[in-house]
Backbone of each chain as ProteinMPNN parsed JSONL, in Angstrom:
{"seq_chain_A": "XXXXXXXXXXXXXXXXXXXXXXXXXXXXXXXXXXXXXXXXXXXXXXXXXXXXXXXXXXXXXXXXXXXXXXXXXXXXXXXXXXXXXXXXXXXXXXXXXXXXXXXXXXXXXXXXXXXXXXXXXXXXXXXXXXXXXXXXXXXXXXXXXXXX", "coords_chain_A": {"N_chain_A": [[20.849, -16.232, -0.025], [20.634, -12.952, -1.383], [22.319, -10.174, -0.691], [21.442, -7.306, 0.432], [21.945, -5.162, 1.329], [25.313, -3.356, 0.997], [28.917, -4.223, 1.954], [30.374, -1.765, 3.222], [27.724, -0.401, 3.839], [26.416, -2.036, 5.627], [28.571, -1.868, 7.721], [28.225, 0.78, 8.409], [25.96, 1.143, 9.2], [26.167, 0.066, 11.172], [27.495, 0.726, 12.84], [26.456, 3.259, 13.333], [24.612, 2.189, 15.134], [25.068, 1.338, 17.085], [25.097, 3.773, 19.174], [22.156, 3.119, 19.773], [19.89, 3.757, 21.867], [16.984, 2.765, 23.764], [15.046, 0.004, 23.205], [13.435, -0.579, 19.992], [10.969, -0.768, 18.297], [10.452, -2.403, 15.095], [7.748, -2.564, 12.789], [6.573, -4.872, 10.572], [4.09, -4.872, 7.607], [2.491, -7.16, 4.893], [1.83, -8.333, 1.823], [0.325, -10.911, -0.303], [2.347, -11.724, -2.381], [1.692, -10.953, -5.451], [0.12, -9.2, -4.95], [1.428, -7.367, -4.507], [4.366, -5.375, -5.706], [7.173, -5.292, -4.032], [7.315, -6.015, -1.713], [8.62, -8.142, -0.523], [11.182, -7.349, -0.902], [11.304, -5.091, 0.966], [11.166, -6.528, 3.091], [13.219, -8.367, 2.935], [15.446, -6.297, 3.62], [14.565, -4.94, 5.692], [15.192, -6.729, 7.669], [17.85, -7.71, 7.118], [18.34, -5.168, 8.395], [17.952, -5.282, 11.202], [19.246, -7.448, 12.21], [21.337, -6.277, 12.935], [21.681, -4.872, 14.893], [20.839, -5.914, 18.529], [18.999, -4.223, 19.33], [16.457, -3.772, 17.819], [13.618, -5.056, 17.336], [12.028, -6.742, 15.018], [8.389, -7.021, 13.732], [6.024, -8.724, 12.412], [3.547, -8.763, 10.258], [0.629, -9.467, 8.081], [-1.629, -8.092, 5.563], [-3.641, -8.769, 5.085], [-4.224, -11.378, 6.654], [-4.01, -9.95, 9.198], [-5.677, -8.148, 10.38], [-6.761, -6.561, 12.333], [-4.48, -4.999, 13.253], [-3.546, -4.311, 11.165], [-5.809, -2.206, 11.08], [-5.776, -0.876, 13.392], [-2.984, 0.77, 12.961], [-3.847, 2.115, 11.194], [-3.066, 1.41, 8.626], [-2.84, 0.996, 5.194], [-1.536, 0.777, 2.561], [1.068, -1.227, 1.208], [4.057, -1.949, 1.042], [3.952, -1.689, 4.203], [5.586, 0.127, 7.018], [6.306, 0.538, 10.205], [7.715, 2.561, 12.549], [8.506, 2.234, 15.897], [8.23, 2.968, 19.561], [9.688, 0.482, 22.221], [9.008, -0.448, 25.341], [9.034, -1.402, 28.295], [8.063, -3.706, 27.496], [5.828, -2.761, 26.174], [4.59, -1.71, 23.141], [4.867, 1.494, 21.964], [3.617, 3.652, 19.917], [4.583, 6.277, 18.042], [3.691, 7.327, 15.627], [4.964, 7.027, 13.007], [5.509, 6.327, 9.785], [5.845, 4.288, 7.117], [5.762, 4.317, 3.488], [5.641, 1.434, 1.083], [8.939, 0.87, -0.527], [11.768, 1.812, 1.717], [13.63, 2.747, 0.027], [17.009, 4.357, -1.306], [17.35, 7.896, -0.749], [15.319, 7.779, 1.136], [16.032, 5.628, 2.795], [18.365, 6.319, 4.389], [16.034, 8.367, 6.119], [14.72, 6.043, 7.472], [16.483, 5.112, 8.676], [17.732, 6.808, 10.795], [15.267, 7.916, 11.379], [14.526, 5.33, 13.087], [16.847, 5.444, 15.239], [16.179, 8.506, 16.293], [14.081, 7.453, 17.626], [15.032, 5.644, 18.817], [16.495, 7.061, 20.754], [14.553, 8.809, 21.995], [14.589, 11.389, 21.302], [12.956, 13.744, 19.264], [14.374, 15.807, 17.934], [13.209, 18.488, 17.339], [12.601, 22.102, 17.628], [11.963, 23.912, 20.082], [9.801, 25.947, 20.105], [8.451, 24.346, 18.671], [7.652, 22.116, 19.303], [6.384, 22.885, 21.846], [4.068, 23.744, 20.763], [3.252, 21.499, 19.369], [2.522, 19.873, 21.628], [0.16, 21.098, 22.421], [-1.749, 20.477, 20.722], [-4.856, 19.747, 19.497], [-6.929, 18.793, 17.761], [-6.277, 16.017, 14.986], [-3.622, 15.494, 12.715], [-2.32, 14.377, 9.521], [0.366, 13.808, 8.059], [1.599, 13.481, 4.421], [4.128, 12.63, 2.928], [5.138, 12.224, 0.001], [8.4, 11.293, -1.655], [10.021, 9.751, -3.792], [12.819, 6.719, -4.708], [15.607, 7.962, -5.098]], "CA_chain_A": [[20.127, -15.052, -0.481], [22.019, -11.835, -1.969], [22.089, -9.326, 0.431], [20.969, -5.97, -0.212], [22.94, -3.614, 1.879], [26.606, -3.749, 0.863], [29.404, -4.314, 3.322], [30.533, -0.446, 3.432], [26.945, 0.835, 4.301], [26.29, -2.589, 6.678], [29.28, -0.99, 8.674], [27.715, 2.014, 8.655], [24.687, 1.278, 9.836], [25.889, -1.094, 12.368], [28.445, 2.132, 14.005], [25.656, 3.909, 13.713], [23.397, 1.776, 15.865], [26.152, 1.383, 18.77], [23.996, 4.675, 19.933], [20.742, 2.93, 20.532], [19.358, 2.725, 23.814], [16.111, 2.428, 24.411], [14.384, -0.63, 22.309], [13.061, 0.177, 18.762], [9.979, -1.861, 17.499], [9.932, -2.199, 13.342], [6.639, -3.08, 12.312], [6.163, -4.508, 8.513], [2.826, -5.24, 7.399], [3.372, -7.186, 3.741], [0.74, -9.011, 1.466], [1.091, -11.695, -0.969], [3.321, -11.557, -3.617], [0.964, -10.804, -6.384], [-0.115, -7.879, -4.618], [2.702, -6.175, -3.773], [5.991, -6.088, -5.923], [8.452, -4.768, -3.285], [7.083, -6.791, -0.345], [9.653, -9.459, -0.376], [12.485, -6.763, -0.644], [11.714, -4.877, 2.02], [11.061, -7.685, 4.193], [14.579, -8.645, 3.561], [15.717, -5.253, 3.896], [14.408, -4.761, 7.556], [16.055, -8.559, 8.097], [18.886, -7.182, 7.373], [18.903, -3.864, 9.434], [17.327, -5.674, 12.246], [20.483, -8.368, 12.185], [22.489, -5.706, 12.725], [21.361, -4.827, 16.478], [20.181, -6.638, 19.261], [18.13, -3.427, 20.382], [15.424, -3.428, 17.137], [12.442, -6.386, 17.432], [10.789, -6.773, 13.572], [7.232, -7.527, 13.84], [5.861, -9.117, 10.796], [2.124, -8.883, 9.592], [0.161, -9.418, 6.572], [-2.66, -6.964, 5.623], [-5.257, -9.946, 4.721], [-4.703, -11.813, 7.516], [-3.692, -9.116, 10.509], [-6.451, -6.62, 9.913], [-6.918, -5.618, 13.622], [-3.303, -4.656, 13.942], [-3.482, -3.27, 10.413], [-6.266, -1.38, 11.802], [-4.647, -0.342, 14.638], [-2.257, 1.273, 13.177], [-3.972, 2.717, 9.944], [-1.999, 0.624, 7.295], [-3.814, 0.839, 4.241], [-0.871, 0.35, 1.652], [1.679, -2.293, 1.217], [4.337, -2.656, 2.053], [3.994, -0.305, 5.052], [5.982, 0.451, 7.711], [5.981, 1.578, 11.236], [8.8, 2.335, 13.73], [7.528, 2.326, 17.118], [8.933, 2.787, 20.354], [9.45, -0.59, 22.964], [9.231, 0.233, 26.239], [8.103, -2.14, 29.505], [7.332, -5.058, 26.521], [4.604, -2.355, 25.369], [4.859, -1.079, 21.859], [4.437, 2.858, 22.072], [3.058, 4.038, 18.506], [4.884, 7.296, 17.811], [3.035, 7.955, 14.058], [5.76, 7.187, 11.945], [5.072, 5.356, 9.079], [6.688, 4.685, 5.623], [4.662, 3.094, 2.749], [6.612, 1.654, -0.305], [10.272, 0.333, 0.038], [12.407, 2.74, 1.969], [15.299, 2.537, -1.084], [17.606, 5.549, -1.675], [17.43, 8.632, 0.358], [14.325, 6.866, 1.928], [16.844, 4.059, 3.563], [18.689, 6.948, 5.464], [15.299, 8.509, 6.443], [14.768, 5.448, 7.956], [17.557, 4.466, 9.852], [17.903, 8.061, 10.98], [14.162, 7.209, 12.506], [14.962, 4.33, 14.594], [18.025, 6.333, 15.65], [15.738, 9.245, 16.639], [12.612, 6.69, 18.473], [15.461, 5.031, 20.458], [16.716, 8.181, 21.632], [13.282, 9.736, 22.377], [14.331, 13.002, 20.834], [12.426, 14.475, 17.494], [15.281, 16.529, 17.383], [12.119, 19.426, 16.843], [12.949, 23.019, 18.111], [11.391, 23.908, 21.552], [8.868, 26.263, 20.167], [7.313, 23.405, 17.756], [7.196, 21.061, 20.845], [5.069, 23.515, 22.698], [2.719, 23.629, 19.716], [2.545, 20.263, 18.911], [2.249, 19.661, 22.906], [-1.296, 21.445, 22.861], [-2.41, 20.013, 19.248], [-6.297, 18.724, 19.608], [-7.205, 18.468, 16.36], [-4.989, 15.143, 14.407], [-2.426, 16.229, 11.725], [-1.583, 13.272, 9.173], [1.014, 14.327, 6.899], [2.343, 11.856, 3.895], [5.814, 12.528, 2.272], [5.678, 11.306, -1.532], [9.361, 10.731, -1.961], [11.31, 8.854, -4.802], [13.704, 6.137, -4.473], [16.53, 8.361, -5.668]], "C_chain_A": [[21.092, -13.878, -0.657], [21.594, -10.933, -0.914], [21.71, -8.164, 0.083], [21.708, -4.842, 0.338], [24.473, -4.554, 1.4], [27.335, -3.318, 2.06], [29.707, -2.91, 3.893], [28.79, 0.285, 4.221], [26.612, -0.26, 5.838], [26.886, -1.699, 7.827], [28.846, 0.167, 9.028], [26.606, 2.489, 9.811], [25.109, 0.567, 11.719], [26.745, -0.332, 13.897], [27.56, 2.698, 14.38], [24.368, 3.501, 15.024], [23.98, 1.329, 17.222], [24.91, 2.32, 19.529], [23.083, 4.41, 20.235], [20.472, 2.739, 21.85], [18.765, 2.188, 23.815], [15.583, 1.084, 22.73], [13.405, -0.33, 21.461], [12.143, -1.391, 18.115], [9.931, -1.337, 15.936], [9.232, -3.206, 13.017], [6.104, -3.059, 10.891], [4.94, -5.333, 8.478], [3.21, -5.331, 5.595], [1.756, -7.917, 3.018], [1.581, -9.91, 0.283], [1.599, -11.301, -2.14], [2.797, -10.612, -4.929], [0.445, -9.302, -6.15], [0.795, -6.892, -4.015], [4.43, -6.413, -4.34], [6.88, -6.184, -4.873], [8.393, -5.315, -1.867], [8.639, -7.19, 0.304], [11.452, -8.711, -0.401], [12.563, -5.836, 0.165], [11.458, -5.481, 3.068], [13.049, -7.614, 4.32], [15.365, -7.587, 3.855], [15.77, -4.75, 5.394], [15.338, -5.88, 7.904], [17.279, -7.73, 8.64], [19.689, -6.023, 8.5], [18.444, -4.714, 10.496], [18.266, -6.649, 12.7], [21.502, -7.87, 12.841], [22.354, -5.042, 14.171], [20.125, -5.454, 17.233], [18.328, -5.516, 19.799], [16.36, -3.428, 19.368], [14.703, -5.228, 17.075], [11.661, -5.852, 16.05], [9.682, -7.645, 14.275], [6.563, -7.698, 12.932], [3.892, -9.545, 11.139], [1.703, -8.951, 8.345], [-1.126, -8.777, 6.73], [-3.664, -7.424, 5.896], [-5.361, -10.53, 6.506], [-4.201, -11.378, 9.25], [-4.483, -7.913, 10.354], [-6.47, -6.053, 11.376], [-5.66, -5.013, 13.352], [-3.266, -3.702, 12.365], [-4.762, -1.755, 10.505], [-6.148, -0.022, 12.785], [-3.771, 1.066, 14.365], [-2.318, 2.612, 11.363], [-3.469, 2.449, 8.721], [-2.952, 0.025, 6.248], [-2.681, 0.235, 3.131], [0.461, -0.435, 1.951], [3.143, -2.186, 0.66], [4.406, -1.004, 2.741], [4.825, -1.234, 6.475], [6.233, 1.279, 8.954], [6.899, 1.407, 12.083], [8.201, 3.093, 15.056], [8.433, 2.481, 18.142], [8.686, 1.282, 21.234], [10.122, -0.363, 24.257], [8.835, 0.027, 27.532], [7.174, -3.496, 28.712], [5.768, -4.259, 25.867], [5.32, -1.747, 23.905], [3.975, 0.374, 22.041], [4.499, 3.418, 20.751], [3.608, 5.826, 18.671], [4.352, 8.214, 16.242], [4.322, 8.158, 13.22], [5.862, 6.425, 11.452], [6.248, 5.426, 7.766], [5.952, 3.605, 4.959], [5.448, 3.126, 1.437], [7.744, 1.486, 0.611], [11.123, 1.991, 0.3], [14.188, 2.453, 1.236], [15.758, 4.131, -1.511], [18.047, 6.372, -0.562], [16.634, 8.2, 1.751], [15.126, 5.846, 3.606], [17.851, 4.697, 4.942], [17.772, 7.746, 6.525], [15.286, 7.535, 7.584], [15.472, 4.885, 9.307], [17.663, 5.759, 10.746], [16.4, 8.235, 11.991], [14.165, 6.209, 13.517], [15.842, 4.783, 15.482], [17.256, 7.392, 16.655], [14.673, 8.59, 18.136], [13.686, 6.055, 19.734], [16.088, 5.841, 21.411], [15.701, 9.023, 22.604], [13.576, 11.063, 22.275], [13.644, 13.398, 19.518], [13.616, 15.194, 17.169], [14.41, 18.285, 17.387], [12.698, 20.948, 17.683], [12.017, 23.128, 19.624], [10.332, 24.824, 21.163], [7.92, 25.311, 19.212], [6.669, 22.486, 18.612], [6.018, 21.923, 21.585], [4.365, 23.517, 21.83], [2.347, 22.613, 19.801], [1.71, 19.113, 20.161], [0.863, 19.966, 22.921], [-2.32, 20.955, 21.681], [-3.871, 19.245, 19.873], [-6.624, 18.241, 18.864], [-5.658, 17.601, 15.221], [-4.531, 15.769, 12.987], [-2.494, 14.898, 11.107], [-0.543, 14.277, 7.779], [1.855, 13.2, 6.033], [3.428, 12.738, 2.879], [5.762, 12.015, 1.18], [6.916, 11.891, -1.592], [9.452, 10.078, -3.479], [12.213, 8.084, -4.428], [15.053, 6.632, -4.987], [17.58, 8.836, -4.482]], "O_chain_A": [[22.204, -13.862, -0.13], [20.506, -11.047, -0.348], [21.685, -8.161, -1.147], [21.983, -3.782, -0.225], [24.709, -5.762, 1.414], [26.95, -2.528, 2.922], [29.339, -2.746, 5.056], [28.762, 1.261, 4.971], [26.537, 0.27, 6.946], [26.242, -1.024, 8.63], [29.176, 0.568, 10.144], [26.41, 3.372, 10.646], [24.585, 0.611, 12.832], [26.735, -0.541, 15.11], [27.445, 2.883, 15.591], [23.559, 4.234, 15.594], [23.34, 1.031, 18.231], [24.024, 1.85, 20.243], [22.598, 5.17, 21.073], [20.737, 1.857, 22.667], [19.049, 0.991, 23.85], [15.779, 1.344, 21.543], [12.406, 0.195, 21.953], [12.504, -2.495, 17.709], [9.521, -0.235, 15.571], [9.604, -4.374, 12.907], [5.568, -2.181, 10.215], [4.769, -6.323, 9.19], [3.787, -4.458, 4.946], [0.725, -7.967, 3.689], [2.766, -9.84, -0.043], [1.061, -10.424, -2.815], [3.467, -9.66, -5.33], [0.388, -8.428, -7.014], [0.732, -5.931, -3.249], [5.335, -7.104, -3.872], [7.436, -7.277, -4.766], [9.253, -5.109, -1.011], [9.393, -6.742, 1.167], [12.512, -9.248, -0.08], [13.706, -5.436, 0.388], [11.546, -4.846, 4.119], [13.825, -7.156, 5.159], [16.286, -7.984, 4.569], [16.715, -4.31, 6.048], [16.348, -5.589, 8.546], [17.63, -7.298, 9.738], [20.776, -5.945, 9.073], [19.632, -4.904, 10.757], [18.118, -6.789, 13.914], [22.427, -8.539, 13.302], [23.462, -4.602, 14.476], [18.949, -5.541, 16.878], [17.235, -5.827, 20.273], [15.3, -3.175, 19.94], [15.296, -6.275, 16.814], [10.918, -4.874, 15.974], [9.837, -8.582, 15.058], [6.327, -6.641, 12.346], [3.306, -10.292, 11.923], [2.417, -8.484, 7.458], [-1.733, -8.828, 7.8], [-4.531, -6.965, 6.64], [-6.221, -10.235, 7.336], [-4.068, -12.146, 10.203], [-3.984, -6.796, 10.215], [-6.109, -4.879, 11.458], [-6.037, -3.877, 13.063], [-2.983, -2.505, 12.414], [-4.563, -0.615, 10.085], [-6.356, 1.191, 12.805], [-3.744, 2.074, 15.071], [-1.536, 3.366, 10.784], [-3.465, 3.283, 7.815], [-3.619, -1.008, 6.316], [-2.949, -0.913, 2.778], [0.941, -0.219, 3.064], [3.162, -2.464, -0.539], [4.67, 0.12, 2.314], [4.796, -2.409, 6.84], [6.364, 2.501, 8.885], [7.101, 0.27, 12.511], [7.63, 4.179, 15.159], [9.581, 2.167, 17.829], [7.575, 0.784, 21.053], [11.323, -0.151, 24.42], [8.31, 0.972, 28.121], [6.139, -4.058, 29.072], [4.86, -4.858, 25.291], [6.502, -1.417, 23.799], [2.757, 0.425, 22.212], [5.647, 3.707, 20.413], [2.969, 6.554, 19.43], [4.598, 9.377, 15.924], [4.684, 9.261, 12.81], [6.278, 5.429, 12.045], [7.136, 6.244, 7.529], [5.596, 2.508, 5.391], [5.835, 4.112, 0.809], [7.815, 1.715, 1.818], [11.152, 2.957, -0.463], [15.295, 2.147, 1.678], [14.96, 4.953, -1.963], [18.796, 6.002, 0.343], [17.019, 8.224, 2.92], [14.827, 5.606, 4.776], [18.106, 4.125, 6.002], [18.249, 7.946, 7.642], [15.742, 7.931, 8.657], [15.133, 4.451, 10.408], [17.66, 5.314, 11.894], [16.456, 8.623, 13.158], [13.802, 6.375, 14.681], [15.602, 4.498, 16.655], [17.577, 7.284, 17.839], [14.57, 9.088, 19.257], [13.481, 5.953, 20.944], [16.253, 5.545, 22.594], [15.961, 9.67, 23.618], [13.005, 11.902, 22.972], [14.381, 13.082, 18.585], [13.902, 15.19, 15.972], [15.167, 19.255, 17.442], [13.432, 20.6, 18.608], [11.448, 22.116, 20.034], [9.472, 24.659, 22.029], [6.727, 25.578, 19.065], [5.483, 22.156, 18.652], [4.882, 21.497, 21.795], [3.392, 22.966, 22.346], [1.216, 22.408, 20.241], [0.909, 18.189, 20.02], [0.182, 19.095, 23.46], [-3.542, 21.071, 21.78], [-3.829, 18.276, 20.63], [-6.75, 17.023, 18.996], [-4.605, 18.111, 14.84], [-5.26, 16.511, 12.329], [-2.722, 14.014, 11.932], [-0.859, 15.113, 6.933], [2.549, 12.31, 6.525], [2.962, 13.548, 2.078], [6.492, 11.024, 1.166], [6.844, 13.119, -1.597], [8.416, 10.17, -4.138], [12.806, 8.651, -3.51], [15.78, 5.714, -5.369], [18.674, 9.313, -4.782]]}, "seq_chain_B": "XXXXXXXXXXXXXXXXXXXXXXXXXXXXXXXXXXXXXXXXXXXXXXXXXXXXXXXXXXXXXX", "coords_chain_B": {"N_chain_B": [[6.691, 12.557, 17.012], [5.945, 13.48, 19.466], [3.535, 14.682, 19.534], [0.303, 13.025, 20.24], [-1.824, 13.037, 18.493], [-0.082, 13.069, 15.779], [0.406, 12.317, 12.528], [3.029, 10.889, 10.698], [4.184, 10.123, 7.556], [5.973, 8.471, 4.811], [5.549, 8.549, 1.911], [6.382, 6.174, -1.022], [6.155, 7.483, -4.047], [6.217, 6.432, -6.741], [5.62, 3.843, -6.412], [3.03, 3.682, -5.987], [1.001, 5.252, -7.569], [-1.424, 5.956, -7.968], [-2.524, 7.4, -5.748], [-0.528, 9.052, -5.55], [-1.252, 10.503, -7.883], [-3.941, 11.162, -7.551], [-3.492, 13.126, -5.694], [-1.696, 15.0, -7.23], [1.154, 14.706, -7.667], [4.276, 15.612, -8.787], [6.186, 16.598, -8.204], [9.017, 15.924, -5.892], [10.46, 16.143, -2.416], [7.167, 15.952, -1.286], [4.252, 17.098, 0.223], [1.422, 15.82, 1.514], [-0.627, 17.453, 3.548], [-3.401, 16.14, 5.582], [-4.895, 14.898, 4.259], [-5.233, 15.923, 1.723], [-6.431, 18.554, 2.516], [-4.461, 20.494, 2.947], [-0.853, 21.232, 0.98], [2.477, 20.85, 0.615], [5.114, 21.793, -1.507], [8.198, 20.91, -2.225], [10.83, 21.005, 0.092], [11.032, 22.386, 3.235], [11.886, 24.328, 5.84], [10.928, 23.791, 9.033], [9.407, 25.819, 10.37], [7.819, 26.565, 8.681], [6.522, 24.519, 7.696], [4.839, 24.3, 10.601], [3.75, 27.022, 10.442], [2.085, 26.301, 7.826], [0.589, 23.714, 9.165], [-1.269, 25.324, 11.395], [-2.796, 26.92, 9.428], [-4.259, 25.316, 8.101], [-5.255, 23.763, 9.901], [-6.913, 25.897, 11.599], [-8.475, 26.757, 8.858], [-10.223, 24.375, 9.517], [-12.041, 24.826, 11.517], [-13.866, 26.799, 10.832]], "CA_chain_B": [[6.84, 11.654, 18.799], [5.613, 15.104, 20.068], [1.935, 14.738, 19.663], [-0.385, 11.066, 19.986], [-2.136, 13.593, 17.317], [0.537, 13.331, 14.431], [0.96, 10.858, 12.047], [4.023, 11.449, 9.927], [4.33, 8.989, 6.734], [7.14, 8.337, 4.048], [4.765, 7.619, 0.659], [7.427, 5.739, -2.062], [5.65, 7.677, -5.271], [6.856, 5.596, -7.916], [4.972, 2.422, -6.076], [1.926, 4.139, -5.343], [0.672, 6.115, -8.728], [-2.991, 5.954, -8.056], [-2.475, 7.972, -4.376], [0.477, 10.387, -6.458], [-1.943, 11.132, -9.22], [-4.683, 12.158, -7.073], [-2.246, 14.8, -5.022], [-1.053, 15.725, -8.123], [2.785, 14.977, -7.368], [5.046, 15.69, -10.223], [7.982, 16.484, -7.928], [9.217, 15.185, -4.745], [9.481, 15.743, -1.839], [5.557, 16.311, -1.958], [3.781, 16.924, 1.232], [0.192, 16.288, 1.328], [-1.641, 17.549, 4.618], [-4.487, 15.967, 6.142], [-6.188, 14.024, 3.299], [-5.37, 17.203, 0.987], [-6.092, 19.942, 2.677], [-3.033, 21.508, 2.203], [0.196, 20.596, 0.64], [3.786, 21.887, 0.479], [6.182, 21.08, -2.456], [9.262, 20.703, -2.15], [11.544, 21.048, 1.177], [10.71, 23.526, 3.635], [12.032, 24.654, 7.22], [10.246, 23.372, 10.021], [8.707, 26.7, 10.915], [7.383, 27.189, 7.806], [5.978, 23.071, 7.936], [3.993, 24.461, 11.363], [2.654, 27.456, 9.709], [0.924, 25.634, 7.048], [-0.51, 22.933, 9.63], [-1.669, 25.988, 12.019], [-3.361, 27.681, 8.936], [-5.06, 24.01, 8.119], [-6.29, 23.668, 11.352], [-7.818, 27.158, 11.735], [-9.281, 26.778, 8.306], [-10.961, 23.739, 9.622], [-13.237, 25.658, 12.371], [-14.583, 27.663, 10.047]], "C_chain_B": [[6.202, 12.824, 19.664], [4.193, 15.148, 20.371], [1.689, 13.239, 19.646], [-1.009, 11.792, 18.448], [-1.503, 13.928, 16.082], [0.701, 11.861, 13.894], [2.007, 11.58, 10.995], [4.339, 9.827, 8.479], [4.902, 9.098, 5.574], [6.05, 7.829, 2.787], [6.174, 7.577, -0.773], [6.395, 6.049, -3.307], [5.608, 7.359, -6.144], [5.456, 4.647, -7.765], [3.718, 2.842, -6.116], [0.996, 5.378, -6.342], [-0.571, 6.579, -8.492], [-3.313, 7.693, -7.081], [-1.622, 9.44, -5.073], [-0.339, 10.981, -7.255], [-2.783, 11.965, -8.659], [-4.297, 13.074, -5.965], [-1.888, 15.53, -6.144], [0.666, 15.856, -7.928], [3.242, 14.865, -8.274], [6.398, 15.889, -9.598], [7.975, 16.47, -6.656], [10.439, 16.063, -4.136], [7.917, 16.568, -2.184], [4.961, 16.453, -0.756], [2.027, 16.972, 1.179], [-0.309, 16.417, 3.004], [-3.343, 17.176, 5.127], [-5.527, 15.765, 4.788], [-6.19, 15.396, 1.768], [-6.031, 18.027, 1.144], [-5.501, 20.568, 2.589], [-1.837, 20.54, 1.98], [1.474, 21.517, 0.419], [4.693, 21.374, -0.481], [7.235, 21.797, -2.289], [9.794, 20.461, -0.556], [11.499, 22.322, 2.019], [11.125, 23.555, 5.706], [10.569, 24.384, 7.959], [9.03, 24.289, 10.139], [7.437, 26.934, 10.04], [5.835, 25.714, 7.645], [4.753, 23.724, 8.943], [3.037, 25.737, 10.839], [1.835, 27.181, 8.826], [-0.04, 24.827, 7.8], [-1.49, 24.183, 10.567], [-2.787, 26.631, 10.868], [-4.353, 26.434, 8.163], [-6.038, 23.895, 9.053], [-7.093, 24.456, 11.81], [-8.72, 27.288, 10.512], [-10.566, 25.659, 8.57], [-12.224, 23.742, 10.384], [-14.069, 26.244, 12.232], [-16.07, 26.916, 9.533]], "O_chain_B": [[6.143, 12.557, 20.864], [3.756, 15.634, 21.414], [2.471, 12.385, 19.229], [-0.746, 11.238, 17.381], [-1.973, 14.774, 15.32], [0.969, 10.781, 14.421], [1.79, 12.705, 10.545], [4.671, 8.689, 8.811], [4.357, 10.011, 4.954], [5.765, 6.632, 2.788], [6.722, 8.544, -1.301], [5.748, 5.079, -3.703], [4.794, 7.982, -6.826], [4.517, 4.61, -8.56], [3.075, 1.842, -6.436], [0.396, 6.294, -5.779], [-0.805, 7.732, -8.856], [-3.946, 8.685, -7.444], [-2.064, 10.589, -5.062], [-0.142, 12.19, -7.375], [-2.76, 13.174, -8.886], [-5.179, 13.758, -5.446], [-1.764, 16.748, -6.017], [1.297, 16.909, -8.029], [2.798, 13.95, -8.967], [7.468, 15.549, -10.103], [6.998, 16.964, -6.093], [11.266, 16.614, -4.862], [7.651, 17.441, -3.011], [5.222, 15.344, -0.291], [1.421, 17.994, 0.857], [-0.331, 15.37, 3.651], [-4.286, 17.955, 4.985], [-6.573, 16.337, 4.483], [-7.148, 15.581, 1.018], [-6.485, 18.568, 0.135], [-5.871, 21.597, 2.024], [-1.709, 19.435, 2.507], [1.433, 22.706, 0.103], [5.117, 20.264, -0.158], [7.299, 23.024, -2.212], [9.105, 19.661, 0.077], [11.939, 23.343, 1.491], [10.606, 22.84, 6.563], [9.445, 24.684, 7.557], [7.878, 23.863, 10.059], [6.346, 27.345, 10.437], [4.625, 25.911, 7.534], [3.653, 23.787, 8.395], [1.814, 25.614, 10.788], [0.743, 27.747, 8.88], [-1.236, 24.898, 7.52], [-2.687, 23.937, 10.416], [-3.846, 26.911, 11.43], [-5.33, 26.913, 7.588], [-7.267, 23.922, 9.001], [-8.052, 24.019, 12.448], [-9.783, 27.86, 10.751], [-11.672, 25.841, 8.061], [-13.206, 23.035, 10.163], [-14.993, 26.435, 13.023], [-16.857, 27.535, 8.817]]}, "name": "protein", "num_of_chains": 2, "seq": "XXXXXXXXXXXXXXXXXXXXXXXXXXXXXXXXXXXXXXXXXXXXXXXXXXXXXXXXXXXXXXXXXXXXXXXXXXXXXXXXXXXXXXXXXXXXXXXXXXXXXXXXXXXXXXXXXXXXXXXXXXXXXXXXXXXXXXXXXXXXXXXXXXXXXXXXXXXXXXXXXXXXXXXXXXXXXXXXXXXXXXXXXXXXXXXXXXXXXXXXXXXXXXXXXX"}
């Protein structure tokens, strides 16, 4: 199979992921072929990043026939994506999703998220944390992007 | 990671025309808030990110 990351960004990614600590669940939810061009390339896409340290566990679903878990986790479109924290063999749902292949800027987004979940920092300033600390009422916010 | 109450989600616009059309995204990034209640185009400091959800959320009490 052709690979999709080239060897320059592999390396990249794979320096970059020395830093992980804590274990990083990536959760793809995919459908069949017909319904979903880009399935099958970011399947192998995660493969790939997921090859590349011991610390990230892919968890593979299909929409049709994993509806609780697509449930679960609100995954309406295909191919979607969720990086989770793993943490005592539980999967801790942090709300970060990505729907559509994370290609381009997207792909550093990404990695730059697992990076962040296995650290357990947002990075977020200290007065957004106290806000988002007392939040009652749920927030969803979606990111249309470009693969550019 | 801050709230159980956030969901934060990456939409690939290209793939997804139906969802882009009815936001109205023509240019990226595109932020839509809470089912389109509010939206922010383009790229915007954090602070500026929490004042829009704060002025979402207070319109929603109403």
């Amino acid at each position: 199979m052709t690979r999709l990351l080239d060897e320059t960004t592999r390396q990249q990614v794979q320096k970059a992921f020395d830093a992980l600590s804590q274990p990083v669940a990536v959760i793809f939810f995919g459908s069949r072929d017909e319904n979903c061009p880009y399935c099958e390339d970011t399947l192998h896409l995660l493969q790939e990043i997921g090859s590349l340290s011991g610390k990230i566990e892919l968890i593979l679903y299909t929409i049709e026939n994993d509806l609780q878990e697509a449930n679960r986790y609100g995954v309406e479109l295909v191919p979607g994506i969720i990086i989770a924290e793993k943490k005592d063999g539980q999967i801790i749902d942090h709300g970060i999703r990505f729907s559509g292949i994370p290609a381009g800027h997207e792909f550093t987004s990404l990695i730059r998220d697992i990076l962040m979940v296995s650290a357990g920092n947002s990075g977020l300033s200290a007065e957004t944390r106290r806000y988002l600390a007392e939040l009652v009422k749920p927030i969803r916010l979606q990111v249309f992007t470009t693969p550019t | 990671m801050e709230s159980n109450l956030v969901i934060a989600e990456m939409v690939e616009a290209l793939e997804f025309p139906n969802l882009s059309m009815q936001y109205g995204v023509s240019g990226v990034p595109h932020t839509v808030i809470n089912d389109g209640a509010g939206e922010i185009v383009g790229a915007v400091p954090e602070a500026i990110l929490i004042e829009k959800i704060k002025e979402i959320l207070a319109d929603e009490t109403v």
